[in-house]
KEKOL-359057 format. One record per residue (C-alpha): x, y, z. Coordinates in nm, 4 decimals. Example, Ala and Ser with C-alpha at 12.3 -4.5 7.8 and 13.67 -1.06 7.14 Angstrom:
KEKOL-359057
1.2300:-0.4500:0.7800
1.3670:-0.1060:0.7140
end
This chain:
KEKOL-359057
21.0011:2.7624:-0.5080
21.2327:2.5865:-0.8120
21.5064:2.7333:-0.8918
21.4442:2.9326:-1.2446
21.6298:3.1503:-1.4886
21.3242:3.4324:-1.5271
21.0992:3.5192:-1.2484
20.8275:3.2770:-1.0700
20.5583:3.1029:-1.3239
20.2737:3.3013:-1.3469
19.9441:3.1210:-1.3475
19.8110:2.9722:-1.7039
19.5942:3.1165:-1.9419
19.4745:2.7876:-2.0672
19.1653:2.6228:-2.0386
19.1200:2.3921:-1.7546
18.9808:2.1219:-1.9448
19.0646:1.9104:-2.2266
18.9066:1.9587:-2.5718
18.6794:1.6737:-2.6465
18.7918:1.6321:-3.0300
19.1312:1.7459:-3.2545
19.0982:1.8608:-3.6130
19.1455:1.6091:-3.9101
19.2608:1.6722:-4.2706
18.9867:1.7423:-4.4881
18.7719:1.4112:-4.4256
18.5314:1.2618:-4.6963
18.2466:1.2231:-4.3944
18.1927:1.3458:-4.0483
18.5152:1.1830:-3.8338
18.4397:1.0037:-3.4969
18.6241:1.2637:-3.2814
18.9654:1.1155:-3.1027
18.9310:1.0498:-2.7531
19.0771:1.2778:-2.5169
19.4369:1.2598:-2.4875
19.6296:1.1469:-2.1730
19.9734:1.0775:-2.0613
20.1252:0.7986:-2.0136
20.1660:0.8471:-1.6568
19.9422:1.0903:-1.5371
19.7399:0.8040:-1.3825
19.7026:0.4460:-1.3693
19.7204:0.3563:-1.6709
19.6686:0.6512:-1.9140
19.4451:0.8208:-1.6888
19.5222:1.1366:-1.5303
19.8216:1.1275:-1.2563
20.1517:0.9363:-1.2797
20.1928:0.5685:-1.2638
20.1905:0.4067:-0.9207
20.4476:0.2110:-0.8305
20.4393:-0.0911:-0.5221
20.6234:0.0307:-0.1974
20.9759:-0.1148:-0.0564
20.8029:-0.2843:0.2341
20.7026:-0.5745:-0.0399
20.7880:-0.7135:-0.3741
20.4122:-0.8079:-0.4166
20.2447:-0.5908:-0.6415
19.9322:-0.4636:-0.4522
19.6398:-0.3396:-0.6274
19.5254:-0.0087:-0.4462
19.2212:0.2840:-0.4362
19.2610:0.5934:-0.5696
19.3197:0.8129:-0.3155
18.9824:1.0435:-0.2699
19.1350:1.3214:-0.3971
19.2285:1.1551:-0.7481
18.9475:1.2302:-0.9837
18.7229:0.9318:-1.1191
18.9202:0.7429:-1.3672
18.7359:0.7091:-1.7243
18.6845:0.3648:-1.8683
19.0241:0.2620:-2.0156
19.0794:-0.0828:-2.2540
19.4394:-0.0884:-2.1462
19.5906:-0.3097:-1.8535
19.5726:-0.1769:-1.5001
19.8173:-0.2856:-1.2414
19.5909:-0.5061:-1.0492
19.8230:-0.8248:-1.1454
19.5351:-1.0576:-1.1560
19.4787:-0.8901:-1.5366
19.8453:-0.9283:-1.6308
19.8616:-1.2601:-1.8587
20.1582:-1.4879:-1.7656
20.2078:-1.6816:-2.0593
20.1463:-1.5245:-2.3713
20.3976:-1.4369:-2.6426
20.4305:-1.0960:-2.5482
20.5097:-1.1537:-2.2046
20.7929:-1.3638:-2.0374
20.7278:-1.5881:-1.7719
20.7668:-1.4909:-1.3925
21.0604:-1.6259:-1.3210
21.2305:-1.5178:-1.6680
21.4870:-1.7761:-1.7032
21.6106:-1.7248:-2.0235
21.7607:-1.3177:-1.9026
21.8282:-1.3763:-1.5524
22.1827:-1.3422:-1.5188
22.3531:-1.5879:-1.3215
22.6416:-1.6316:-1.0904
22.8903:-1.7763:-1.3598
23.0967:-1.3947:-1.4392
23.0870:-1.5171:-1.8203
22.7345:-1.4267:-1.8017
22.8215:-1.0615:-1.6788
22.9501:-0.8291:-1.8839
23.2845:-0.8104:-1.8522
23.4495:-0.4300:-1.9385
23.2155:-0.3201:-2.0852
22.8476:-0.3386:-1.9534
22.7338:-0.1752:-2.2635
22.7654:-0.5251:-2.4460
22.4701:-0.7349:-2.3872
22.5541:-1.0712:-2.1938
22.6760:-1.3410:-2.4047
22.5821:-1.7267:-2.3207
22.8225:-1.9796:-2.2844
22.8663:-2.1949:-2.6689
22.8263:-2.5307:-2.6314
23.1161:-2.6683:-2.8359
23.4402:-2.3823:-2.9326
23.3517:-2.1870:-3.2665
23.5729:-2.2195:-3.5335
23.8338:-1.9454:-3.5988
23.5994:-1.8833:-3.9285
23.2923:-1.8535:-3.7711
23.4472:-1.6020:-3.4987
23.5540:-1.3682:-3.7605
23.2381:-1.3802:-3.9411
23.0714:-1.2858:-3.6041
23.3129:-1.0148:-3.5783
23.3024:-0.8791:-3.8641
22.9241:-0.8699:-3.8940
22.8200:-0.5239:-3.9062
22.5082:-0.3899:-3.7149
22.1518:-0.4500:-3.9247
21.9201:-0.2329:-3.9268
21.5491:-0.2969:-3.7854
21.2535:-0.2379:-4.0442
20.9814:-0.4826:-3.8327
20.6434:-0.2861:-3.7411
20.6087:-0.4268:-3.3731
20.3297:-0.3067:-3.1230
20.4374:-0.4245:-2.8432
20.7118:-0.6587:-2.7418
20.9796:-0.7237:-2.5168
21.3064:-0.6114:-2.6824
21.5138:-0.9565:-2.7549
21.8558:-0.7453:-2.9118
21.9747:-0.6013:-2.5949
22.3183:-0.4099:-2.6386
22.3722:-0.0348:-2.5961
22.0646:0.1211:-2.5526
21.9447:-0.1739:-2.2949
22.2365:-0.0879:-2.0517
22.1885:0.3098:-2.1026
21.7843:0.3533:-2.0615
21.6066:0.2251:-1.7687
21.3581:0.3129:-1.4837
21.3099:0.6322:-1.3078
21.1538:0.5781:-0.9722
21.0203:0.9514:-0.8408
20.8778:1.0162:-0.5569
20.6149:1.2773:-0.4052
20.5312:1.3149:-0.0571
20.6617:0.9910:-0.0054
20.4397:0.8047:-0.2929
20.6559:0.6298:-0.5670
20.5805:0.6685:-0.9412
20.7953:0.4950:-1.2421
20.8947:0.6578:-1.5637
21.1473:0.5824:-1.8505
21.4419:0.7756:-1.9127
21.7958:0.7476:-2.1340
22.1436:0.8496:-2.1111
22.2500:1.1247:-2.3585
22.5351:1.2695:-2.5112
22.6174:1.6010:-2.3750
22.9430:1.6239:-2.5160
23.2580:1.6524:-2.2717
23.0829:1.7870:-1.9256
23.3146:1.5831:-1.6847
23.1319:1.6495:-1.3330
22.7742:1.5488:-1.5192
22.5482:1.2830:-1.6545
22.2601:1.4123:-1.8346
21.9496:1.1683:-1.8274
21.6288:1.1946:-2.0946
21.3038:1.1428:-2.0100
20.9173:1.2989:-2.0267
20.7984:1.6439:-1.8142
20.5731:1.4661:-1.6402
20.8470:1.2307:-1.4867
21.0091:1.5355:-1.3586
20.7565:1.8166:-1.2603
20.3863:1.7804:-1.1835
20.1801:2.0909:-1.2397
19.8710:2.2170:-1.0488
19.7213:2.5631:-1.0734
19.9424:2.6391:-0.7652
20.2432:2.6476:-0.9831
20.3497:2.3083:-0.9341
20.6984:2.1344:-0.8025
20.9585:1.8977:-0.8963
20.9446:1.5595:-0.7757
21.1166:1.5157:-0.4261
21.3870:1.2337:-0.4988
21.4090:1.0260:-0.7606
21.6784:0.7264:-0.9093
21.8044:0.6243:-1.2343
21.7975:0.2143:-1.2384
21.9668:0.1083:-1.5585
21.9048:-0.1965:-1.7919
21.6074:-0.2872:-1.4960
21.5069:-0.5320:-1.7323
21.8330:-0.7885:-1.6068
21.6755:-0.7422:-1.2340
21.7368:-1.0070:-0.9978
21.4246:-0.8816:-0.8466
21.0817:-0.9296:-0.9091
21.0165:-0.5778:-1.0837
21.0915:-0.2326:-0.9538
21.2112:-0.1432:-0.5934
21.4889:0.0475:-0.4866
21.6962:-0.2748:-0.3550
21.9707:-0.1233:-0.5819
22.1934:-0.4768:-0.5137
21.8811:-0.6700:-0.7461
21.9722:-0.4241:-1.0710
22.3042:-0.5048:-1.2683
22.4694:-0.1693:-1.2522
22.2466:-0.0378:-0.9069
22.0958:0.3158:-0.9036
22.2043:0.6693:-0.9192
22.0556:0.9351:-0.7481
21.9320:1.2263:-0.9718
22.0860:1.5784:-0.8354
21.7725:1.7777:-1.0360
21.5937:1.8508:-1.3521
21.5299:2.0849:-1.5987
21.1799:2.1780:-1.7495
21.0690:2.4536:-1.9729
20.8435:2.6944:-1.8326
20.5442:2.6373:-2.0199
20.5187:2.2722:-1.9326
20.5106:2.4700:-1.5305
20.2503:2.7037:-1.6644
19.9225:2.4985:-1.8815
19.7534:2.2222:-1.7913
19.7851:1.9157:-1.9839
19.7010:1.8486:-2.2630
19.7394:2.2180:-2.3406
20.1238:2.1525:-2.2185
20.1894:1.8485:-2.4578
20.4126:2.0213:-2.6684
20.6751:2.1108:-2.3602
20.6483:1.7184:-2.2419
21.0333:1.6965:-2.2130
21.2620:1.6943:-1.9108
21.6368:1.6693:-1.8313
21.7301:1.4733:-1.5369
22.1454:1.5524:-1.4276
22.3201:1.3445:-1.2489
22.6334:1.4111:-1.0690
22.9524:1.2404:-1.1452
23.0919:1.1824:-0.7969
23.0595:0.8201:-0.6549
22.8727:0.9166:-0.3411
22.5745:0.9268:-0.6738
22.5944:0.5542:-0.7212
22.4521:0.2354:-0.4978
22.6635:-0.0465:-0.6761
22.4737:-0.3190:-0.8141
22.5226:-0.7254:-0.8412
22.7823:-0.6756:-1.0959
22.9962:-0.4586:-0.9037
23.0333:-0.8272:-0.6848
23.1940:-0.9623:-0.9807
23.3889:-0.6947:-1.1727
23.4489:-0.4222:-0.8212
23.6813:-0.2600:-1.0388
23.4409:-0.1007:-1.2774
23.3963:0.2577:-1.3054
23.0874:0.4125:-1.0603
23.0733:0.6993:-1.2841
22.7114:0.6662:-1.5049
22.8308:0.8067:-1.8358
23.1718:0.5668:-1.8163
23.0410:0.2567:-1.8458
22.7375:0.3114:-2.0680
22.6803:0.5033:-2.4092
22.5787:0.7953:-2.4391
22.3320:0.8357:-2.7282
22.2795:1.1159:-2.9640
22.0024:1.3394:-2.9933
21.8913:1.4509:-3.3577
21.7574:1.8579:-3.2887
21.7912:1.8764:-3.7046
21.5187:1.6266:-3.7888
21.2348:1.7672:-3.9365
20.9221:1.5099:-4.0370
20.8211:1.6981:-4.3180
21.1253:1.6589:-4.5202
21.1451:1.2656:-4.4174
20.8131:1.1419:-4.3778
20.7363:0.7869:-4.2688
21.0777:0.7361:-4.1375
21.0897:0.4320:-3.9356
21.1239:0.4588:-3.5459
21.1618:0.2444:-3.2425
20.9825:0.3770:-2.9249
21.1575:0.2113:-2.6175
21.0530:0.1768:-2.2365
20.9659:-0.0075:-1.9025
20.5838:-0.0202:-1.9104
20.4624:-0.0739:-1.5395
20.2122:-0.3705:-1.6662
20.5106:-0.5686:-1.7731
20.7532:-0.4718:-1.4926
21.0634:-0.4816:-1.5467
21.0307:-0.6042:-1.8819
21.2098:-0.3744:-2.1270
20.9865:-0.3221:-2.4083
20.9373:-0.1272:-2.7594
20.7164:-0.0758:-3.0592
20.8133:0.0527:-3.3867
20.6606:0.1976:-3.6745
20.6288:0.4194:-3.9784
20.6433:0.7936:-3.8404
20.3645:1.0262:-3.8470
20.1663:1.2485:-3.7249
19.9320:1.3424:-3.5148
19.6982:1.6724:-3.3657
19.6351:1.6351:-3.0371
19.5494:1.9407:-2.9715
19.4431:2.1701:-3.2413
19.7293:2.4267:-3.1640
20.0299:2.1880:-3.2015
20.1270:1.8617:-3.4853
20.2859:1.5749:-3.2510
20.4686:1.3070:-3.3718
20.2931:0.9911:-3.3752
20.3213:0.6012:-3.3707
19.9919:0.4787:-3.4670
20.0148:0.1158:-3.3820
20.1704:0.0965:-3.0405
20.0144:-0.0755:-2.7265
20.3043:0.0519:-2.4618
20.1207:0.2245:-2.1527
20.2135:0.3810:-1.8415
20.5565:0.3611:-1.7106
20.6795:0.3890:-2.0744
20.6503:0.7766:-2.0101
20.9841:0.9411:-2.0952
21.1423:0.6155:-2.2944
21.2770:0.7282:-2.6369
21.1856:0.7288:-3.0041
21.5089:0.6333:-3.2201
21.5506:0.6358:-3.5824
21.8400:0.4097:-3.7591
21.7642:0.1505:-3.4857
22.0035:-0.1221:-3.5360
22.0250:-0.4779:-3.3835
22.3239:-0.4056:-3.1583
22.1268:-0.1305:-3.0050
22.2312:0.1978:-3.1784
22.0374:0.4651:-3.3002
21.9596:0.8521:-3.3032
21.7235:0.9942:-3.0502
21.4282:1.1997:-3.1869
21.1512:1.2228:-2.9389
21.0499:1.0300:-2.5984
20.7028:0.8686:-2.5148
20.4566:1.1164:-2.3828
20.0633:1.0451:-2.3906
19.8082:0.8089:-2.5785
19.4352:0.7522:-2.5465
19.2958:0.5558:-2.3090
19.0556:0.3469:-2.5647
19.2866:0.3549:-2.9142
19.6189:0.2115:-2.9722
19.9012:0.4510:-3.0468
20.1480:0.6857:-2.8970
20.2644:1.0572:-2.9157
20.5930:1.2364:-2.9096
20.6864:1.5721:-2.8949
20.8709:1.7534:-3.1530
21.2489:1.8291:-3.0747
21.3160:2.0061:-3.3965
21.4767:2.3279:-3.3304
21.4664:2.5033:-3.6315
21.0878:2.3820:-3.6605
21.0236:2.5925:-3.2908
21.1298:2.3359:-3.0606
21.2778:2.4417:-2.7257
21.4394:2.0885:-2.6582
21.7630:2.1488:-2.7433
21.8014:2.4916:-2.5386
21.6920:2.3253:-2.2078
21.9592:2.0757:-2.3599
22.2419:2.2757:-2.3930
22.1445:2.4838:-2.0447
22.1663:2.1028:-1.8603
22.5224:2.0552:-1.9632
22.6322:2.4135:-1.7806
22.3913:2.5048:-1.4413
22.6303:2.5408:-1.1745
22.4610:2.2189:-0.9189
22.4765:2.4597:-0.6421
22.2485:2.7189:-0.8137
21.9119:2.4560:-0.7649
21.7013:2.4962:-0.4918
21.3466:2.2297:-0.4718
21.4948:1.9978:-0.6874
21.5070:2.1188:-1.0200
21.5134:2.4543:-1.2179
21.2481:2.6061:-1.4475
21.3716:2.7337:-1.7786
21.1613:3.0048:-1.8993
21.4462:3.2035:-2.1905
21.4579:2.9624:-2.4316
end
């Protein structure tokens, strides 16, 4: 079985079904209950198994059946990825062929040394030596817009260091979000954020980790048509990810009993036999095949604490598989949210982002050349209600987050056995 630091997960002594309602705050009149939760890519479309994803044998995105051992889906007012109910031409969604981000073949719209800068289009007439300086000297704004679901226009750093994870079990390929952290100085690693359902899937059995899976950065700059594992169509390519981490109670309950454990650490290592070069590489060969060198690493905030700064303004961030390979976000006022009566999840409450988002993070001091602090990733929603839930990474509030962390940056990669290890002494 996985590799794990206490012995094998014992089977779970929660319920096997989810609660129909959550509690509310003292209410003036009887609430309409919440509908159940789900996560964002436990099925189709925020029903109950991950996201699926179109095969390599076609870039046409082909509607399929559940297989016959899937449950029945419940009724869901969200897109599903039949393409015939994907709109083509309204605001929130770019047109097929995406003109207007497709790089091209002229280098000055590649990056150039540093990949982490978002492309820059050729002026039409030289800018003054004034207005270059002012550009220069601009400093990063921050972002205070309340968005629900759009494609993000301001590129930059965290473009280049999130993108798609493509997993795979028994063969069958499912799509998650996930983002390059910073582990500190850990030479022979990358460490990769995302959700625990985009790393481990649990059944009463105990479970496994996903048999292979690949990090595809800045996806959204494909010269593809959406998500495949023609590394050459992506900017950077892919890297393949050497295991994960997951705490041992996301191994051990059954969702949504689990929700509060809906973190995973994907590690990749830093040897170039990792990487599969893409279209860039054509251009600038030179560049470094090493993941963390050529994008940033972002920071993750384990001191934040809601309570003591409510309503801060976040940015939730991801590759939703109905708008494939659109990078996307929402952003809101923080909250939150029960989900379950036992545990308080932060919460976005306007934000239409569904499956494939799974695992894409929630920054605060989001700024327009991509910066921020990382305080949460997307985990689960309802499948008739807009909104989104994260869990809680601070540690001195009970969080586990930053153990499995800190445990990523130091497991010896010959230790792993199944593709991942189970953390169970935090």
């Amino acid at each position: 079985g996985p590799t794990t630091s206490q012995p094998s997960p014992r089977p779970s002594p929660e319920p096997t079904s989810p609660p129909s309602s959550k509690p509310t705050p003292r209410p003036t009149s009887p609430p309409t209950p919440d509908p159940t939760p789900y996560p964002l890519d436990y099925v189709s479309q925020w029903t109950k198994h991950p996201t699926r994803y179109p095969t390599t044998e076609s870039p046409t995105f082909r509607p399929t059946s559940p297989p016959s051992r899937h449950p029945t889906l419940p009724p869901t007012n969200r897109p599903t990825d039949n393409p015939t109910n994907r709109p083509t031409n309204t605001p929130t969604n770019k047109p097929t062929n995406r003109p207007t981000k497709r790089p091209t073949n002229n280098p000055t719209h590649l990056p150039t040394n540093d990949p982490t800068k978002p492309p820059t289009p050729r002026p039409t007439s030289p800018p003054t030596p004034e207005a270059t300086e002012a550009v220069q000297q601009a400093p990063p704004q921050m972002l205070h817009q309340h968005v629900r679901d759009d494609p993000w226009e301001y590129g930059g750093k965290i473009q280049y260091s999130s993108g798609r994870v493509l997993f795979f079990f028994d063969g069958n390929p499912f799509v998650c979000t996930g983002t390059v952290v910073d582990d500190g100085d850990h030479p022979d690693r990358t460490l990769i954020l995302t959700a625990g359902h985009c790393a481990f899937k649990y059944d009463n059995q105990g479970g496994r980790f996903a048999d292979y899976a690949l990090f595809i950065p800045n996806q959204d700059e494909t010269r593809g048509r959406g998500t495949d594992e023609r590394c050459g169509n992506d900017p950077l390519g892919c890297w393949t990810l050497a295991f994960a981490l997951v705490d041992y109670n996301w191994t051990t309950r059954k969702f949504p009993s689990s929700v509060p454990w809906d973190y995973a650490i994907y590690v990749v290592q830093n040897v170039p036999e990792s990487h599969q070069p893409g279209f860039v590489y054509k251009e600038q060969p030179e560049l470094s095949t090493i993941l963390e060198d050529i994008v940033t690493k972002f920071p993750i905030d384990f001191t934040y604490n809601q309570k003591t700064a409510p309503a801060t303004h976040t940015h939730a961030l991801g590759y939703t598989f109905n708008k494939d390979p659109d990078f996307r976000y929402c952003a809101k006022d923080l909250t939150t949210k029960y989900g379950i009566s036992s545990y308080q999840n932060l919460w976005l409450g306007v934000c239409d982002m569904s499956g494939g988002s799974s695992g894409g993070v929630w920054m605060k001091d989001t700024k327009d050349d991509g910066s921020g602090t990382i305080i949460s990733v997307n985990s689960w929603g309802y499948s008739s209600s807009t909104g989104m839930a994260g869990p809680n990474f601070y540690t001195e509030g009970g969080a586990k987050v930053e153990c499995l962390f800190e445990k990523a940056k130091v497991i010896d990669f010959d230790d792993v056995e199944n593709g991942g290890v189970i953390v169970s002494d935090c």
